[in-house]
N, C-alpha and C positions, 0 to 999 in steps of 0.2 A: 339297742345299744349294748355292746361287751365294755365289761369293764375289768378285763383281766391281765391286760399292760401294768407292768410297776412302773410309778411315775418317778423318772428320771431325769438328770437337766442336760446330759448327753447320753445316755444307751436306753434303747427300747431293751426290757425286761420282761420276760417269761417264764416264771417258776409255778413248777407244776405242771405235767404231761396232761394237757387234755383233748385226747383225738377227735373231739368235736370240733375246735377251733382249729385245727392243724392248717386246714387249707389257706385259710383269714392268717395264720403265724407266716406259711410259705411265701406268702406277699410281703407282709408289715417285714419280713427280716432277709429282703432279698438285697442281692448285690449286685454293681454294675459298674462300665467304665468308659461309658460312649461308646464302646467296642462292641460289645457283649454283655449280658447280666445274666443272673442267674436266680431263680427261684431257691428257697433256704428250704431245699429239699433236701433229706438225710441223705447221709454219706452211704450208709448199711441199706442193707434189702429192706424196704419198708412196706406189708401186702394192705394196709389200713387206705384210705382216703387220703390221695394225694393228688395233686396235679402238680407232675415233672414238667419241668419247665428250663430250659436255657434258649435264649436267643441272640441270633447273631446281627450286628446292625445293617440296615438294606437289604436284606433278604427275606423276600416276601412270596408267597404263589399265589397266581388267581385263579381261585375257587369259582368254580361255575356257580352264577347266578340262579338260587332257585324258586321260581315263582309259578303259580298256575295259569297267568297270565304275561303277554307279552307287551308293551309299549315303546311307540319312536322314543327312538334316545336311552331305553333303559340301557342301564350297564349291564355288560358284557358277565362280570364278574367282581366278587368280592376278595379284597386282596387279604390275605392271613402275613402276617405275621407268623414265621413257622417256628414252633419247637424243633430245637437242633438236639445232636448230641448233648446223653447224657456224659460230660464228662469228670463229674464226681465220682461217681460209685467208685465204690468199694466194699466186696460183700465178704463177711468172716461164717467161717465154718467152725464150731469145736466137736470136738469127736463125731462130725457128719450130721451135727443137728446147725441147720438154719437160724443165723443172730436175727433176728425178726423183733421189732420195737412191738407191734400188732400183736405178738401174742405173748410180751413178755410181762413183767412185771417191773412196773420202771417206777424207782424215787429219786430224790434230791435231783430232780430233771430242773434245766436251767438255763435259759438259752438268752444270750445278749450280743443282741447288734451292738458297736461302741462306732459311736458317728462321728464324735473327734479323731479318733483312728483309719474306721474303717476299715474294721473286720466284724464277721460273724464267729459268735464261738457258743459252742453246748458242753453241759456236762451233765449227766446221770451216772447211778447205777441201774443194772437192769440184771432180773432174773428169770432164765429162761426156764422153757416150762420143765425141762429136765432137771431143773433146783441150781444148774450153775451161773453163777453170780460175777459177774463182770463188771467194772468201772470204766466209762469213758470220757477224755475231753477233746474236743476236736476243735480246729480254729481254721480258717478259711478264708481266701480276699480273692478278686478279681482287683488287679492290679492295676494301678490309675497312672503307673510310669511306664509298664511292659504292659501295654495294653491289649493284647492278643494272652496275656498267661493268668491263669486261675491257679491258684495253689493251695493247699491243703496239707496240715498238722494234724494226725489223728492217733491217740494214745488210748490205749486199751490193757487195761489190768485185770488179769484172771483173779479173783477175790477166797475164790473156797476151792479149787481146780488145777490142775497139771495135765497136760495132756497134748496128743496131737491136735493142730488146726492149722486151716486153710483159710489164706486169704488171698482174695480175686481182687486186683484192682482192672478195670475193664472202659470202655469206650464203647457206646452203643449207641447209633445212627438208627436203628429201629424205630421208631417214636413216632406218636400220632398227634394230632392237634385235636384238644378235647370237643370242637365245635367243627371238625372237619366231617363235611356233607357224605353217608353212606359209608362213614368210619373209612374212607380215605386216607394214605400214606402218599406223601409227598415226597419220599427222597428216595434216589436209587444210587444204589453202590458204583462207584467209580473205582476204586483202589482200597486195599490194604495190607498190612503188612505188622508181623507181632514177631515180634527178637527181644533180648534184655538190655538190649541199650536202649530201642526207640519202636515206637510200636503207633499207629495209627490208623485212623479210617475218611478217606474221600468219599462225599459223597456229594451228588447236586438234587438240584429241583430239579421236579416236572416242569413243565412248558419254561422257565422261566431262564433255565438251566445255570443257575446260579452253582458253582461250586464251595462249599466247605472242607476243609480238612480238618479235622482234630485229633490230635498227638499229646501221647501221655509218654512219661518217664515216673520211675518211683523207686525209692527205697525203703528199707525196712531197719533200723536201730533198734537197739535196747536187747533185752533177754528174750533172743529170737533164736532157736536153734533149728537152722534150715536141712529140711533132708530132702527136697528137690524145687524146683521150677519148672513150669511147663506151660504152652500158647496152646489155646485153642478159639476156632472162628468160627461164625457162621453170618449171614448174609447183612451186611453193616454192623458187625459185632466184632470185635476185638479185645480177647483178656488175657491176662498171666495169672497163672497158678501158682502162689506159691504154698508150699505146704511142709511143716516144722512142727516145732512143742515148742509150748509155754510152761511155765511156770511158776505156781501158783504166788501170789503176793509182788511179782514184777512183771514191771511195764516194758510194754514195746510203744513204738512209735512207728507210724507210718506215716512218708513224703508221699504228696503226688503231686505231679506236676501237669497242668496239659495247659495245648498251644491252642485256639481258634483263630483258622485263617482262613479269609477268604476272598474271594474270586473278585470281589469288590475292587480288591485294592494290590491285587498279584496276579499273574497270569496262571491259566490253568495247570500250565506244564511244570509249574516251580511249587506249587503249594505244599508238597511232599517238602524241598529241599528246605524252603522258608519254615517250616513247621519242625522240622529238624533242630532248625540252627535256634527258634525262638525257645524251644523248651528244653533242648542242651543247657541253651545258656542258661534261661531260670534254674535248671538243676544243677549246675556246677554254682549258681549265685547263692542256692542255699534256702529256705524257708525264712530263718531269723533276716537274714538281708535284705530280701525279698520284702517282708513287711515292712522293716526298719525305714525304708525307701520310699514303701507304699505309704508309712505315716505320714514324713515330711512333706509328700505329693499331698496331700489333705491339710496338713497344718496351713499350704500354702492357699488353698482355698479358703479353708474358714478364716483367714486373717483379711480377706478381701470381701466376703458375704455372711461372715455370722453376726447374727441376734442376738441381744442379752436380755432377759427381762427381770427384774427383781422382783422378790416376794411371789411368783405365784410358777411353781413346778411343771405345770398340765400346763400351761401357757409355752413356757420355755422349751418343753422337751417337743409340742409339737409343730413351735416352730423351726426349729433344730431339723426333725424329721423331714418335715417337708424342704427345706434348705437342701439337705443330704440327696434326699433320692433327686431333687431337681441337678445336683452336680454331678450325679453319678447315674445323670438320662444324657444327658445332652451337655456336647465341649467343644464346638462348634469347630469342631477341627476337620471335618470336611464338609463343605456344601451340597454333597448331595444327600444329608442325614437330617431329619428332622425329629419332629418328638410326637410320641405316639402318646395318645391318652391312659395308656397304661406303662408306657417306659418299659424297661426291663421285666416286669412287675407280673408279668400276666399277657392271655392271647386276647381277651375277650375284645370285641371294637375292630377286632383286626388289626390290631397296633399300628394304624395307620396316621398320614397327616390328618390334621381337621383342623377348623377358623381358631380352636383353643390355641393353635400356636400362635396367632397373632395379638385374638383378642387378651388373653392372659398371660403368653406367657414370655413374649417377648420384652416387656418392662425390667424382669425380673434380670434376664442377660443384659439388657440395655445398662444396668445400674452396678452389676457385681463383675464384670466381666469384659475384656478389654472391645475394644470396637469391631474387630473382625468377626468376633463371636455372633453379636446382633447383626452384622449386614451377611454374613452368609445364611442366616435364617429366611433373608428379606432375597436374597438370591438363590437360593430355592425356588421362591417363585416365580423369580423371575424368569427362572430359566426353564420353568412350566407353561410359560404363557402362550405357545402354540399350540399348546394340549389344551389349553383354557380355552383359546378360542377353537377347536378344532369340537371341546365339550360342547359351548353355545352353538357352533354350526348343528349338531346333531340335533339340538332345538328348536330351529328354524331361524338364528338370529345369524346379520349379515354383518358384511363391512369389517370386518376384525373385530367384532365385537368375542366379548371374552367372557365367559362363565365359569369361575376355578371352581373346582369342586370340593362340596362336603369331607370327601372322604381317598385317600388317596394315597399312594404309594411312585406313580412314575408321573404326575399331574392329566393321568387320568380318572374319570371319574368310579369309582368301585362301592358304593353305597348300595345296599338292598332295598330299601325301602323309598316308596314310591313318592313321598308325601317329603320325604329330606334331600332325595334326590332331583327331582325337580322345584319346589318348593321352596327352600329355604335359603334360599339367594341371599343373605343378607350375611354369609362369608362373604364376597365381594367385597361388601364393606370394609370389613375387618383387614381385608388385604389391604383396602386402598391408605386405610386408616393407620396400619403398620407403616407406611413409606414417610408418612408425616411423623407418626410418632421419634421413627428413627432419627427422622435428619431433624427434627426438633432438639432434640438428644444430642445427640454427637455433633451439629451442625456441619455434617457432611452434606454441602451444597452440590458439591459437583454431585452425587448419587441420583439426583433428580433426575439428571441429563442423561445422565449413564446410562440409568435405567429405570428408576420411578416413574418416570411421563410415561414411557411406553405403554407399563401395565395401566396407569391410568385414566391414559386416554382410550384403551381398548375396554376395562370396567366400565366409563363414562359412558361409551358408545353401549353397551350392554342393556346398563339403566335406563337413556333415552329410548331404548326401543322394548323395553320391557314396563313402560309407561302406555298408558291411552289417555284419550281425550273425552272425557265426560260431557257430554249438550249438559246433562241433566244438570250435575255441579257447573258446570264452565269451568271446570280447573282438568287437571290428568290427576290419575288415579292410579294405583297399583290392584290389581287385584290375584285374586287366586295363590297367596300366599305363607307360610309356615314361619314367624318370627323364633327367636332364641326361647320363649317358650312353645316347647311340643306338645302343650295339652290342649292346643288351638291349632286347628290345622287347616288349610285350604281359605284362609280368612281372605278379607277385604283392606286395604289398606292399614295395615299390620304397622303402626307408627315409628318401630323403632328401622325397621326395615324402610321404608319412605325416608326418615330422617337420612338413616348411611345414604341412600341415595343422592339427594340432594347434596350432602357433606360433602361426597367425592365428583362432584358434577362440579360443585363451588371450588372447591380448593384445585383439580385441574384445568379449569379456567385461571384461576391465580397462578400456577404455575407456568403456562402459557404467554398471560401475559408480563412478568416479569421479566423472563428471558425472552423480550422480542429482540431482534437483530444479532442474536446470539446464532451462530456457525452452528452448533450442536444442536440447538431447535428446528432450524432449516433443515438440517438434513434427515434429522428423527420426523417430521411434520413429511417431508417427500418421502419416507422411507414406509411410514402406515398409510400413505395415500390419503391424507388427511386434508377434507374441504374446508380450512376454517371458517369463511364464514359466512359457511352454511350450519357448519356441524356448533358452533359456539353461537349461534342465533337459535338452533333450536334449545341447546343448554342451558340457554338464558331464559325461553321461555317459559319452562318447566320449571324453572327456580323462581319464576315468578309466579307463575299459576299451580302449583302444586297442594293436592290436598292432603292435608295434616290434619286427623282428625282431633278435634277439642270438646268439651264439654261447657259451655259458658255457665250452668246453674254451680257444676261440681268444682269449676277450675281446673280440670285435669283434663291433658293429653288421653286418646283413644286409645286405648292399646291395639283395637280395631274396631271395625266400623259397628260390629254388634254387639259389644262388650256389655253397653250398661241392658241391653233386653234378656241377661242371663238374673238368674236368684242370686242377688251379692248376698254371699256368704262368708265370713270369716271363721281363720282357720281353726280359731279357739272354739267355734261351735261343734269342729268337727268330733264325732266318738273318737276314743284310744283303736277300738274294733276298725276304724276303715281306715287309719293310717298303716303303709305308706298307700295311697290311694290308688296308685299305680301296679301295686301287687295283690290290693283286694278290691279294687273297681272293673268293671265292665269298660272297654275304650270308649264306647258309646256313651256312657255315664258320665266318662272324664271330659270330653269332646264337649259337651253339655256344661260343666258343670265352672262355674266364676275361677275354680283352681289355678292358681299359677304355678308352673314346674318351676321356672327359675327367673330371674331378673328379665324383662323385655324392654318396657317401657322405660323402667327406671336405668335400665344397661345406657339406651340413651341418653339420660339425662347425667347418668355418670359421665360419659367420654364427654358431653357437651354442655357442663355445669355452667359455662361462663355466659353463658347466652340464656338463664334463668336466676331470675330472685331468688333469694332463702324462703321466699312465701312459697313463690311457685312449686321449689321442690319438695316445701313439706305437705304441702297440698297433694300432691302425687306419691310421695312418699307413704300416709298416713294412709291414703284410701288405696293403692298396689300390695301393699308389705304384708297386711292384717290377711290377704288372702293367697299367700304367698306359701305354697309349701315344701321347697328348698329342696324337689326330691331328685334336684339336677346336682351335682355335685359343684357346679360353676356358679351355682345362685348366692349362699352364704357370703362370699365375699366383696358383693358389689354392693350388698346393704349394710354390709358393717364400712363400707367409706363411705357413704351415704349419711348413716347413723352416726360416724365423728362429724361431717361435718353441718349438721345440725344439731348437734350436741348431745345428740342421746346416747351417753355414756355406754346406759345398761345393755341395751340392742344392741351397740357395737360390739359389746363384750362377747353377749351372748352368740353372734352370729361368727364374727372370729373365733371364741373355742371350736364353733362346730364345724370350722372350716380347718382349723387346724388341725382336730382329732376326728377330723373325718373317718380313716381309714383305723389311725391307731381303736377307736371305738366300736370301731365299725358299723356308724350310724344310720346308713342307709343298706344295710345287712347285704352286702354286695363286694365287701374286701376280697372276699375265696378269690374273683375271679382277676384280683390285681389289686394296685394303688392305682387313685385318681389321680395322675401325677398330670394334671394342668390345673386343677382344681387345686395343688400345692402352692402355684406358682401364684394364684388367684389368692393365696392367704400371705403370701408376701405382698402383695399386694395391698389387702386389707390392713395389715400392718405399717406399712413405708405412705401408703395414701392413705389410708383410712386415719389412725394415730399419731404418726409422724407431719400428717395433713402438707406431703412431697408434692410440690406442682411443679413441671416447666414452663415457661408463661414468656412468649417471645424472647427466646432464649435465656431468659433467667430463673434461678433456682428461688424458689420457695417453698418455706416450712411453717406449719400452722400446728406444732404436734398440743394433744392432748395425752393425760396418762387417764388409765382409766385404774378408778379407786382398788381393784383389786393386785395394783402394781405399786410397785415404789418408787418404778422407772423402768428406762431402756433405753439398748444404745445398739445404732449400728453404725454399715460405713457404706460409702456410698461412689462410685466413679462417675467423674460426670467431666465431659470433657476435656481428659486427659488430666484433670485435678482426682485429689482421694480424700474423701473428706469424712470424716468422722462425728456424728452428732449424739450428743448424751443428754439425754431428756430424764431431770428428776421432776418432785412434786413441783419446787421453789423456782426451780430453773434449769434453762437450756445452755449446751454448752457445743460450739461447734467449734469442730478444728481446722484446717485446712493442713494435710497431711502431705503437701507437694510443695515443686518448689517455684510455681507460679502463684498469681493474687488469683483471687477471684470476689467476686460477692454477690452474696445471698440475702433475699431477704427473709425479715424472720418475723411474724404477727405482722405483715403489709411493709416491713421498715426496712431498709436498704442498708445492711452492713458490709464493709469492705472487709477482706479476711487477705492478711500480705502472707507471703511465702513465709508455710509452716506456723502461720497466725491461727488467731483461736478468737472468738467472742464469746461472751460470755451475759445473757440479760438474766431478772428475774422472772418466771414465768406464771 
């Protein structure tokens, strides 16, 4: 765990240059805009430890699959996420010596994200190893109104010095993907072109042939005395020279401006012109405009999703964080974009889709974010669902049955490993389980019709044939399976896995049957070739005989079939020396050994609390949790809603900071390679359900909040069908608003209050 963040209640804070953490800074203080993001990589030459990073949204390449071994079905390829153009740089020359951070001498170094705002800004002094001494502040956004333009303020004051220098601002398409197989480069040049008006570089992917273009414009103010300009190119590389004197004791300033466009969302033959006209405009709009703009685009989100907490700093600032990077991952403003488990943040994963969008992270849009937001997420998949099932055909499964995959980019399957790729079937769930969540939520009925049954009943179909029939039990059985924890792999009826099963077999038969003699059913039912009742006789069987593994002596659900013949060990036994056990165990060891990576059994009991006593789940809670070692980033947050709502204050606490300052701490010593940004959306989570104690419950809102002793309170706000409602939770009492101009009511500790347009209640709590 770092603990070199200053704690703040809106900016992450960094005083003090220390190039060990650099790469863990380049994440925790990156930027983005649904567009594009950008890693909070220096502006200047930097030869120290860094991982350059910009990427562009949907543009992805498949990496050849490398394995020594071949199997039916394995994927083809792992899809990256690519690093695109660098297009910050800007490199300074003084009298021909290299401005270089790596070999300089740098104090009063200071770097702060502001998440209210939404910019990055640094300042040092640095001196270089020739004894000249320079002042810099620079300030930076990707812009959440121009969302194609990055822009950049960079001030630099000569301190003891006059003299000639050179400074490059440049564009460079050059760039490698730190994880890419035999140091492979993915992009070949298509175009470019360097003049003082507008300067840029085209380039696409290999096989995928996506194009990008990125266009820079810039100028230069202040105590600049220019004695030429000048282009030079070489293969995806484009920069300008300019070269002048400074003057010791005054500042210059440099704009830059550049456009990222792509092929996504323009045709190939226009990207040039579109890139032109995008970063003209930003540079006739100016830098102060430009943010002025960028601000109010933020003010207007955090007045619809920000948290307050009182009395506790670390608390606030990392809910804040996580809030930010989730608005500035995903804006749901096109459906073909999903969210990558590291967002903008980093390559590592592949920045590809996985179940975290469902199982975590679509609550988070469902509540702060208008309705089209969450159903273009849910239409994503839906409009995968050929691929899904075209995935399960590759497995031998028939009938339309559907397999979405782990890991994904066009809703094919791209995961490397053999144990997640086959295996871990129990995203399905999480998919089927997203359709309910939504139209729970929004009461978007017709969605079902639309397109929820389809997926399914194509899942449904999936499940039933991924079941057998046991003589031995007389029940079916799931076997050969990988639940949500990965320290168990290849198991035997894996119970949270079995649960989804069933859930989405039960609730697609409900769906079914409600709309009988409905037009829209009939023709969706002839259009999957659907035998009902054949195919809901055998659904119903399996719902009847289905084995759930139980423990009658212990009271608890099986996590799988061999759980209790493992040495139960808890994790406070464990040494400091073999923590995280994942980076000092043998797989062998792990595989073996009672350890839980993250929430399994208990994930289930979270989605499906209502269908268990407060006994039941502390009985599972007490003997899962103690052996539980959170070293998934997705764990922390299902035990802290767990732990409010059986009242354990402390554990919720404790499990919320660690979910919140996951990254800013960097507890699982793994930030370098990005933020956990689903793992973010999982501590809104723990917060709104864990504390706030937020259920939808046949279509109605309920709140059970607790504050936990190290608070004084907290308030957020909340959309929920097409109301805006505001709750403020102190010690003594809760106070809810109704912020629209319809009624609604909510109940609040089990009791039904009516809230009239722009009405408010108020109990003691």
């Amino acid at each position: 765990m770092k603990d070199y963040i200053k704690h703040n209640e809106w900016s992450i804070i960094e005083e003090g240059f220390e190039p060990e953490y650099n790469c863990i800074s380049e994440s925790i203080f990156s930027l983005g805009n649904g567009m594009f993001g950008q890693r909070a990589n220096f502006e200047e030459h930097y030869s120290g430890e860094t991982l350059q990073g910009n990427y562009v949204a949907g543009v992805y390449y498949p990496d050849k699959t490398r394995v020594g071994w071949w199997k039916n079905g394995y994927p083809e390829y792992f899809a990256k996420v690519l690093n695109a153009s660098n297009w910050i740089g800007i490199n300074f020359e003084f009298e021909g010596e290299m401005f270089d951070l790596h070999t300089c001498k740098v104090s009063n170094f200071r770097r702060e994200l502001n998440m209210k705002e939404g910019w990055l800004e640094r300042s040092f002094k640095a001196e270089l190893p020739s004894g000249k001494q320079v002042k810099v502040a620079a300030k930076r956004i990707c812009s959440m109104v121009k969302t194609r333009i990055g822009a950049i303020r960079y001030e630099l004051t000569p301190l003891n010095f006059s003299g000639e220098a050179k400074i490059t601002p440049y564009v460079d398409f050059d760039v490698m993907n730190k994880d890419s197989n035999y140091d492979e480069k993915f992009w070949i040049e298509q175009e470019k072109k360097t003049a003082s008006d507008f300067s840029y570089v085209i380039a696409s992917t290999k096989k995928t042939d996506f194009w990008v273009a990125t266009a820079m414009k810039y100028n230069i103010d202040g105590a600049w005395e220019s004695t030429g300009q000048s282009f030079n190119e070489r293969d995806k590389y484009i920069e300008a020279v300019e070269t002048g004197n400074l003057t010791k004791g005054q500042s210059i300033t440099v704009f830059k401006y550049a456009a990222n466009i792509s092929s996504m969302n323009h045709g190939k033959n226009t990207l040039a012109t579109v890139a032109e006209k995008e970063v003209t405009e930003a540079f006739n709009t100016g830098f102060d405009k430009l943010l002025a703009e960028h601000v109010k685009a933020w003010a207007r989100k955090w007045e619809q999703s920000d948290i307050t907490i009182d009395g506790d700093v670390s608390s606030q600032q990392g809910i804040r964080f996580n809030i930010f990077q989730l608005n500035q991952t995903y804006t749901g403003e096109d459906e073909r974009l999903n969210i990558g488990p590291k967002g903008f943040t980093g390559e590592k994963y592949g920045g590809s889709t996985y179940w975290d969008t469902e199982a975590y992270c679509l609550p988070f849009y469902l509540a702060t974010s208008d309705k089209e937001v969450a159903r273009n997420l849910l239409l994503y998949r839906f409009k995968h669902l050929k691929k899904a099932i075209e995935n399960a055909e590759k497995l031998g499964f028939t009938n339309g049955a559907a397999l979405y995959p782990m890991v994904t980019m066009n809703g094919e399957e791209c995961h490397n490993e053999w144990e997640i790729t086959f295996e871990e079937i129990h995203r399905n769930g999480a998919i089927a389980y997203a359709i309910f969540d939504y139209i729970n939520y929004h009461d978007d009925q017709d969605y079902l019709l639309d397109y929820g049954l389809e997926v399914l009943i194509a899942i449904s179909r999936f499940w039933a044939q991924r079941v057998n029939w046991s003589d031995r039990k007389q029940q079916y059985v799931m076997l050969g399976v990988t639940g949500p924890n990965e320290y168990e792999n290849n198991v035997n009826n894996n119970w949270y896995t079995s649960k989804m099963a069933l859930w989405t077999l039960k609730y697609t038969l409900e769906g079914i049957a409600k709309n009988k003699g409905n037009k829209k059913l009939a023709s969706l039912l002839k259009k999957v070739e659907f035998d009902e009742a054949v195919e809901t006789a055998k659904w119903q069987d399996i719902l009847d005989k289905m084995y759930l593994g139980y423990d009658e002596e212990k009271g608890v659900f099986l996590q799988q079939d061999g759980f209790l013949d493992k040495e139960l060990i808890q994790t406070k036994d464990l040494a400091k020396t073999d923590r995280p056990i994942n980076q000092k165990w043998s797989w062998d060891r792990i595989l073996r050994s009672c350890f839980i990576k993250q929430a399994d059994t208990l994930q289930g009991i979270y989605l499906f609390e209502d269908e268990f006593d407060l006994e039941t789940i502390e009985r599972n809670f007490d003997f899962y949790e103690p052996m539980t070692v959170h070293e998934s980033s997705l764990s922390p947050c299902v035990h802290a809603i767990l732990a409010c709502k059986l009242g354990r204050k402390e554990k919720a606490y404790e499990m919320y900071l660690r979910t919140a300052r996951l990254d800013l701490d960097d507890y699982n010593n793994d930030t370098e390679d990005g933020c956990h940004t689903t793992s973010m959306a999982g501590t809104w989570m723990a917060f709104v359900k864990g504390f706030a104690g937020m259920r939808v419950k046949e279509g109605q809102l309920h709140f059970n909040p607790t504050v936990p002793d190290q608070w004084g309170g907290y308030s957020f706000k909340i959309k929920f069908r097409e109301r805006n409602l505001k709750i403020n939770v102190k010690k003594d009492s809760v106070n809810i608003s109704n912020e629209s101009a319809e009624p609604i009511s909510v109940y609040l500790f089990g009791k039904e209050h009516q809230l009239k347009a722009n009405g408010k209640v108020i109990i003691p709590n």
